[in-house]
C-alpha positions as CSV (number, residue, x, y, z in Angstrom):
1,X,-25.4,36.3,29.1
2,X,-22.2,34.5,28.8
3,X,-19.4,35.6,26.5
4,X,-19.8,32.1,24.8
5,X,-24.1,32.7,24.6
6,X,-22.9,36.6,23.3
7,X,-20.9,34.8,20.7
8,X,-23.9,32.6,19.7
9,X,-26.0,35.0,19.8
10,X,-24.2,37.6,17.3
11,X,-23.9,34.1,14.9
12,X,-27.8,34.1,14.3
13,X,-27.8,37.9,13.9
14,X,-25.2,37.2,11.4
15,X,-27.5,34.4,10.0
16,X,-30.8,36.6,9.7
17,X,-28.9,39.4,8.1
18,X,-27.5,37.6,5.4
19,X,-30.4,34.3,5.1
20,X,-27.4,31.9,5.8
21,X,-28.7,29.5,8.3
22,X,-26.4,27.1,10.6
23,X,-27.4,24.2,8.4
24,X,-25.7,25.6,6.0
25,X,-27.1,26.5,2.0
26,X,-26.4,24.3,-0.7
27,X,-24.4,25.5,-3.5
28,X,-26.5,25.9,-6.8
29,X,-24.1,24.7,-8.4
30,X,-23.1,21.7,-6.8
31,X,-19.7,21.8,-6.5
32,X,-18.2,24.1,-3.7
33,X,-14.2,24.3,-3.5
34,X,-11.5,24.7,-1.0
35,X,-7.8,25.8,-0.9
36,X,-6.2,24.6,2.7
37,X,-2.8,27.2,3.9
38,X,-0.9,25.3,6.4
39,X,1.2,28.1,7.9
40,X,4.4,27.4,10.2
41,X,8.2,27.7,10.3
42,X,7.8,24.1,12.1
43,X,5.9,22.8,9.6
44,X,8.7,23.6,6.2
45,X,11.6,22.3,9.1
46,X,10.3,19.1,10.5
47,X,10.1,19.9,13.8
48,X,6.3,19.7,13.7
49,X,4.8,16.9,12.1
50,X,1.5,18.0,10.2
51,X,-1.5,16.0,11.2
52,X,-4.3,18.4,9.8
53,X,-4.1,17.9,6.3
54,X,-5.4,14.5,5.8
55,X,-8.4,15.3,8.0
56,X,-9.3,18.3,6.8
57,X,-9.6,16.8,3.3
58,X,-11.6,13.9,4.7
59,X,-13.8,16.4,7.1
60,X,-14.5,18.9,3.5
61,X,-15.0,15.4,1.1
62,X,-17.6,14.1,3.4
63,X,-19.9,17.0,4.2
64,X,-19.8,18.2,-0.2
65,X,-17.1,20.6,-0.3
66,X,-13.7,19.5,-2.7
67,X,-10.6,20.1,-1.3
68,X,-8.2,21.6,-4.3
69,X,-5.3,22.8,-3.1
70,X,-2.9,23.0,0.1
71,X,-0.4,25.2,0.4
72,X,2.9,25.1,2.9
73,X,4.2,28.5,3.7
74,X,6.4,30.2,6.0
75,X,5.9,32.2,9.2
76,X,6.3,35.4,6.6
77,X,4.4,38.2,6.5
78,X,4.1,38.8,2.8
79,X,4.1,35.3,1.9
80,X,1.0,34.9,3.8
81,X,-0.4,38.2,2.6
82,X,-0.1,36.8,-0.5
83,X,-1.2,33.1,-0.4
84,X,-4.5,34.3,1.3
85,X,-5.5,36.7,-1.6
86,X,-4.7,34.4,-4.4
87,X,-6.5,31.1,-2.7
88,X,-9.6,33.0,-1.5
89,X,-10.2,34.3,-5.1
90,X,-10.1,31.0,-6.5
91,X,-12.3,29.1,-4.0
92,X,-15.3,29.2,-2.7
93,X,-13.4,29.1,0.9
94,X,-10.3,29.4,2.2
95,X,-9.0,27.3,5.4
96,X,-6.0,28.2,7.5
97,X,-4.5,26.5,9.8
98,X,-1.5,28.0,12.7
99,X,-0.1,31.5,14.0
100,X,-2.7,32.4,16.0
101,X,-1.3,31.6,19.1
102,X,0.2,33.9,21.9
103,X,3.4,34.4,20.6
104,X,5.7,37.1,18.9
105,X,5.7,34.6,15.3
106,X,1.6,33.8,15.8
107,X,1.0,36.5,12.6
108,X,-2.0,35.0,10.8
109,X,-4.6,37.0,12.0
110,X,-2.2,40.2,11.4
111,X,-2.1,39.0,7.8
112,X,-5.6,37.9,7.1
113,X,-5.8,41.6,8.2
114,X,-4.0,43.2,5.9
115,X,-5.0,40.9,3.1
116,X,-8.5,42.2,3.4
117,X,-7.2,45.4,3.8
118,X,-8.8,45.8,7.5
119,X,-7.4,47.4,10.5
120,X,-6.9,44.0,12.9
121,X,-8.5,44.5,16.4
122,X,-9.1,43.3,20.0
123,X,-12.7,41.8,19.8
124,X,-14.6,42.3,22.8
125,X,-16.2,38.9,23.1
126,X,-13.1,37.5,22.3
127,X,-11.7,38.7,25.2
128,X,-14.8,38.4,27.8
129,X,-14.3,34.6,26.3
130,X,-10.9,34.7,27.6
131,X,-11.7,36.0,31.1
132,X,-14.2,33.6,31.7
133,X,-11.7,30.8,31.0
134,X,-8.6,32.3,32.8
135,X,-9.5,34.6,35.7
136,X,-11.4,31.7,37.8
137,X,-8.0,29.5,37.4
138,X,-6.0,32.4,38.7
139,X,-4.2,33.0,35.2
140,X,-3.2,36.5,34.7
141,X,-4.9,37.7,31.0
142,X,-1.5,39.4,30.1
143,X,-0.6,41.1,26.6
144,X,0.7,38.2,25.0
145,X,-2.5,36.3,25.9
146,X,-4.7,38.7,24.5
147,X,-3.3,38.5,21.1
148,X,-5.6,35.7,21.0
149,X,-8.7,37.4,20.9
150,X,-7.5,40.0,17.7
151,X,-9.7,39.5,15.0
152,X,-9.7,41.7,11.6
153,X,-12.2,44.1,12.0
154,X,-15.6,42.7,10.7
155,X,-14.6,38.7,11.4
156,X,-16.7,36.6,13.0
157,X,-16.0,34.5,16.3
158,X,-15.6,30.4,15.7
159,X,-16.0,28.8,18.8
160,X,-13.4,26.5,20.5
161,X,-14.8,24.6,23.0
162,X,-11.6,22.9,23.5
163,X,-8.9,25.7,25.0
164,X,-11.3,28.9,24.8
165,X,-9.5,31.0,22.8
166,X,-11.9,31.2,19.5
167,X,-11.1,31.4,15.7
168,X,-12.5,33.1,13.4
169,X,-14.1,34.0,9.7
170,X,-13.9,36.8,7.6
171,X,-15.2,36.9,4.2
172,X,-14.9,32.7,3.0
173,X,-11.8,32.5,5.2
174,X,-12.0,30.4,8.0
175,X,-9.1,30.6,10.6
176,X,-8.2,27.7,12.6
177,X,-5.5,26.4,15.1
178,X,-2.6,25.0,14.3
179,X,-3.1,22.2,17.2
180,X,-5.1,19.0,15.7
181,X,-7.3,18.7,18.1
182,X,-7.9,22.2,18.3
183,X,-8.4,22.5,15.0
184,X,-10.7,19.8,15.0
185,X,-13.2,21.6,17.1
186,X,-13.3,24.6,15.2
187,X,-13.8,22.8,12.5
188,X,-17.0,21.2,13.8
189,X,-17.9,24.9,14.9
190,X,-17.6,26.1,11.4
191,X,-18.7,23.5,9.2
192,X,-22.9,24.2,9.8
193,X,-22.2,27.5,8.5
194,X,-21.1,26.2,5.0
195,X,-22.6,26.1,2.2
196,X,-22.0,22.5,0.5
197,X,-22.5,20.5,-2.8
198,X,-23.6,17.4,-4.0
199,X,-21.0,14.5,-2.4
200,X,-18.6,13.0,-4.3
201,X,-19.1,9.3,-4.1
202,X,-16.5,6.6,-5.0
203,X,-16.0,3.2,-5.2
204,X,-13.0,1.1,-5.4
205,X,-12.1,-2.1,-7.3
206,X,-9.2,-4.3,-6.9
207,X,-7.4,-5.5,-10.3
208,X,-5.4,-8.3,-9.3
209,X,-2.9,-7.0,-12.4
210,X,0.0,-4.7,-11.8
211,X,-0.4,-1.1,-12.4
212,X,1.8,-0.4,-15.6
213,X,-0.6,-3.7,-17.1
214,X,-3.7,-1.6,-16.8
215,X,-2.4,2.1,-17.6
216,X,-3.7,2.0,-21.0
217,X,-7.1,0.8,-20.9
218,X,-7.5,2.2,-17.9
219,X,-6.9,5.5,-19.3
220,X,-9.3,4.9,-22.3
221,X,-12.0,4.2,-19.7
222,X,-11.1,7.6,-18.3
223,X,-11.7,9.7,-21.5
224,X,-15.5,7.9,-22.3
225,X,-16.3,8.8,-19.0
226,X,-15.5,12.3,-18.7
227,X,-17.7,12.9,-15.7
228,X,-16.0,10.6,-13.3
229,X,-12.5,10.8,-11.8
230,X,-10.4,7.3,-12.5
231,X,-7.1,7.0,-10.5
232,X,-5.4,3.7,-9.7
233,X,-3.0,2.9,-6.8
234,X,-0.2,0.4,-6.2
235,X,0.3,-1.8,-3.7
236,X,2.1,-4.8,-2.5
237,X,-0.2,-8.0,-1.7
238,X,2.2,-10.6,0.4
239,X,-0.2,-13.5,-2.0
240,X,0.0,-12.2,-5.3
241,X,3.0,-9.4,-5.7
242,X,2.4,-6.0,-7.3
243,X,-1.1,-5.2,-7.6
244,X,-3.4,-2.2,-7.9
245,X,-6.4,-0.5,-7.2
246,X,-8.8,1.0,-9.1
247,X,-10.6,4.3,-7.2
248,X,-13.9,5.5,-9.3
249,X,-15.2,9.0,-8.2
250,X,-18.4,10.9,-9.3
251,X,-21.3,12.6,-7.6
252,X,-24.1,11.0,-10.2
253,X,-24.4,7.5,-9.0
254,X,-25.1,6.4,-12.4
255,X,-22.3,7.9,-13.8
256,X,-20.5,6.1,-11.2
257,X,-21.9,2.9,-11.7
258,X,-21.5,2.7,-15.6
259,X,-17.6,3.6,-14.9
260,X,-17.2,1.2,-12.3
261,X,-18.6,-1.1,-14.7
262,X,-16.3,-0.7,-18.0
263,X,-13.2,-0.9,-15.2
264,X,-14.4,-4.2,-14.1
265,X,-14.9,-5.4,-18.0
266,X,-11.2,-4.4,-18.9
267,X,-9.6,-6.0,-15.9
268,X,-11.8,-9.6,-15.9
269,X,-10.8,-9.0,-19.9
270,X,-7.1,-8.4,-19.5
271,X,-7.0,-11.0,-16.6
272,X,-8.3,-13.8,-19.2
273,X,-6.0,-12.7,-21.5
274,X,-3.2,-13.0,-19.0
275,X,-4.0,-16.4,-18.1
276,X,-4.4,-17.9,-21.4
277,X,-1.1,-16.9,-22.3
278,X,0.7,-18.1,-19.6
């Protein structure tokens, strides 16, 4: 047995012990929630350009899971500590993203650690993953390489088929990669294992009217439709000027329908109006 099969096969242990299968449950609720903590000193200065956030929040959104709030923060221990313990309470899960790298300032998993109050340790399959990948190319599996495969004590192994060295969950926190397309595949790794609600759906309508023309109505249409999220959007159309559009979310479709509706009433309304008095 490989350490990648070992890895697999403690998953579906994991899975019959607590009745979670890889598909994922759905949430009885319907609605399952997210907090994102982007970690990295690179990240607050520049130097690093963030390119996880945006597609994290697309990934979540399009398998049922809403996507709440993202936090920035520092390579600093108590910060983190912190940040971890207040978002995990308040979400169903937690994501993180950097600082589990090889390095001296990679401190995420010693944090998750001591956020859960768990000593953080080497995992064994961790590092027989590690082996496998380095010891045939002649790479030496030194210290600093091996602070890859700590995990907090009770975590669970997310597989990264992309560089080998695996992320991990404990509790609802899911720790990822800083690197995008790193990240990316742990992602994939992680996402059957969630549970997930009903999908937001949304639908978008274009005005033809300048934002600060439809703000009232608009908002009027917002608060008889409680159950649907109304948000509108400038833009610049080369044709017309200033113009706007109109994003409808809900997860009933006929909640999303009867919305969609009233917007498209008020602006063919206020567009008439418009007209006739120029």
């Amino acid at each position: 047995m490989t350490a990648i099969e070992s890895m697999h096969y403690h998953q579906r242990d994991l899975e019959t012990r607590t009745g979670e299968t890889r598909e994922g449950p759905m949430s009885e609720t319907g609605v399952v929630t997210a907090g994102l903590l982007v970690i990295g000193d690179e990240i607050l200065s520049g130097r690093t350009k963030d390119k996880n956030i945006g597609y994290i929040a697309e990934y979540l959104t399009a398998i049922g899971i809403d996507l709440k709030e993202v936090r920035v923060i520092a390579d600093d221990e108590a910060a983190i500590v912190e940040a971890v313990n207040a978002l995990r309470a308040r979400y169903t899960y937690l994501f993180t993203t950097g600082g589990i790298g090889p390095t001296h300032d990679d401190i995420t998993a010693d944090c998750v650690a001591k956020a859960f109050g768990v000593p953080l340790e080497l995992d064994p399959r961790a590092v027989a993953i590690l082996r496998e990948r380095f010891t045939p190319r002649g790479v030496e599996l030194n210290e600093a390489r091996l602070r890859m495969a700590r995990v907090p004590k009770g975590g669970e192994l997310i597989e990264n088929k992309v560089s080998g060295a695996p992320a991990f969950r404990i509790g609802n926190v899911i720790v990822m990669a800083g690197v995008p397309a790193i990240m990316q595949a742990m992602l994939d790794a992680a996402a059957p294992t969630l549970k997930t609600g009903v999908k937001m759906l949304s639908e978008s309508v274009r005005a033809d009217l300048r934002e600060g023309d439809i703000g009232g109505p608009l908002g009027e249409i917002a608060r008889a439709h409680p159950e649907t999220s109304i948000g509108s959007y400038p833009f610049f159309d080369d044709k017309r000027g200033p113009n706007t559009n109109v994003v409808i979310r809900a997860r009933d479709p006929g909640r999303l329908a009867a919305a969609k509706g009233a917007v498209e009433a008020m602006l063919a309304k206020l567009r008439g109006e418009m007209k006739a008095a120029n």
